[in-house]
N, C-alpha and C positions, 0 to 999 in steps of 0.2 A: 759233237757239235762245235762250230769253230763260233769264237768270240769274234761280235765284228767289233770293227776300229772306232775308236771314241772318234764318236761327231764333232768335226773339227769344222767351222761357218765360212768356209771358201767361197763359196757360193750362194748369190743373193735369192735362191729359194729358200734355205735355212735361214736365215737373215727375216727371209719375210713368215715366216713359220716360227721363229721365236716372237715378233712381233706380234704375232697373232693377225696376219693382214695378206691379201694377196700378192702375189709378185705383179700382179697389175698397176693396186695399189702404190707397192714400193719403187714399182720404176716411174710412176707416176711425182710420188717423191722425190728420188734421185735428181729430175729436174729441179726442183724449187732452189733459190738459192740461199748459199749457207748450209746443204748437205753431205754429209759425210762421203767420203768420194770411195771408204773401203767397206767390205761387207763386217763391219766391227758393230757388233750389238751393241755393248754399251754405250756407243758415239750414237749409233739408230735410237736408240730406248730416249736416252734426253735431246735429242732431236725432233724426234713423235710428242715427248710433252711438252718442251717448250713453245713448240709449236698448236696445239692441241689436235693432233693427226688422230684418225686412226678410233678403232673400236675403243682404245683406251683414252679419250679424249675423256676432258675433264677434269683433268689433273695440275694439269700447266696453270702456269701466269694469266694466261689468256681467259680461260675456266674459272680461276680464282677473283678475278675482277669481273668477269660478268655473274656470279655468285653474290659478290660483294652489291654490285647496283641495282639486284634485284631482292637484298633483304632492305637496302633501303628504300627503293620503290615501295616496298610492302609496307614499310614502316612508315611513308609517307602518307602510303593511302589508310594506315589505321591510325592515323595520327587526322589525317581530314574525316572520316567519318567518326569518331569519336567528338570534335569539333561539331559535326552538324549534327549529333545524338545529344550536345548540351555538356558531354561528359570532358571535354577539352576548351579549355578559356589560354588565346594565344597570351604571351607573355609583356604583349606591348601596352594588351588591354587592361589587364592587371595591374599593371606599372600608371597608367593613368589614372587608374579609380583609385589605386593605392594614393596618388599623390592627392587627387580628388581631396580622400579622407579626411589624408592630413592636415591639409589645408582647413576645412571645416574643424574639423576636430580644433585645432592649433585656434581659430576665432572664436569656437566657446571658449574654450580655456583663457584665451584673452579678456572675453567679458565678465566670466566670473570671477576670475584674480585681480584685472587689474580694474575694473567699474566695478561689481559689486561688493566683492570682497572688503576695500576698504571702509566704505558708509556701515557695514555689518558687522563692522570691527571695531567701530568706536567706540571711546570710554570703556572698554569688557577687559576684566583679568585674564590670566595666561589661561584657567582653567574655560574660562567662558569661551576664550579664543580658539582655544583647542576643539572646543565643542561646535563650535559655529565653524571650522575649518571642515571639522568631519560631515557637516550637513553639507559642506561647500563639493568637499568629493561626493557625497552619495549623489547628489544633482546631479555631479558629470560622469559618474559610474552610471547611471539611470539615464542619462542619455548617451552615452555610449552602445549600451546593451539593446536599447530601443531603436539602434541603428542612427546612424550619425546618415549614411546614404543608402537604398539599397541597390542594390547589384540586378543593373539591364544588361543582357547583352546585345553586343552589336547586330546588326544586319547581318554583315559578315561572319560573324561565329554561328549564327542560326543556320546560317546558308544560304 
């Protein structure tokens, strides 16, 4: 039995059979421009991904960016329905109640430090002082805990 001759890609049916693609397909290619003008697989192979050609599409640049905008589509839309399920509070709203807080917070502290605190302080030793200080935090510990605001959300975060 004679050996036949190692398959040498002369010809663009080999060319489209390594591809894994029709010679219909590949002369259909040949036109686009920026094609490989000789039947050299390696030039066809990153030509077909770069381009995403072909049964093997998906690979390329092209593939890879439409990949990319549709995990964040996805993540957009569980990023909004987590928001309208209550389980997502956006970060501007936070940022406002957060300042909200402080604010209130920041005018008790004012009243009790700097209006009551003094009159509750008069004529008293260090040890008295000490003790009427501690009752001055339990009061703002006790209304801290009791909720200084509580937390509505938007229109907008409900849905």
């Amino acid at each position: 039995m004679k050996k036949s001759p190692k398959l040498t890609l002369t010809d663009w049916s080999g060319v489209a059979k390594k591809l894994c693609v029709s010679r219909q397909a590949l002369n259909q290619w040949r036109k686009l421009p920026g094609a490989p003008e000789t039947p050299d697989v390696e030039a066809w192979k990153r030509f077909r991904d770069d381009r995403d050609l072909g049964k093997g599409a998906g690979n390329g640049p092209l593939a890879q960016l439409r990949a990319e905008k549709l995990r964040v589509d996805i993540e957009a839309g569980k990023l909004r329905n987590a928001q309208m399920r209550g389980q997502f509070i956006p970060a501007e709203e936070v940022r406002a109640f957060d300042m909200a807080y402080a604010g209130k917070l920041t005018g008790f502290l004012r009243v009790k430090l700097e209006l009551e605190a003094p009159p509750r302080l008069v004529g008293k030793d260090i040890t008295e002082t000490r003790m009427e200080l501690c009752r001055i935090f339990d009061e703002i510990s006790e209304f801290q805990r009791n909720g200084v605001m509580k937390w509505e959300p938007s229109a907008q975060a409900v849905g």
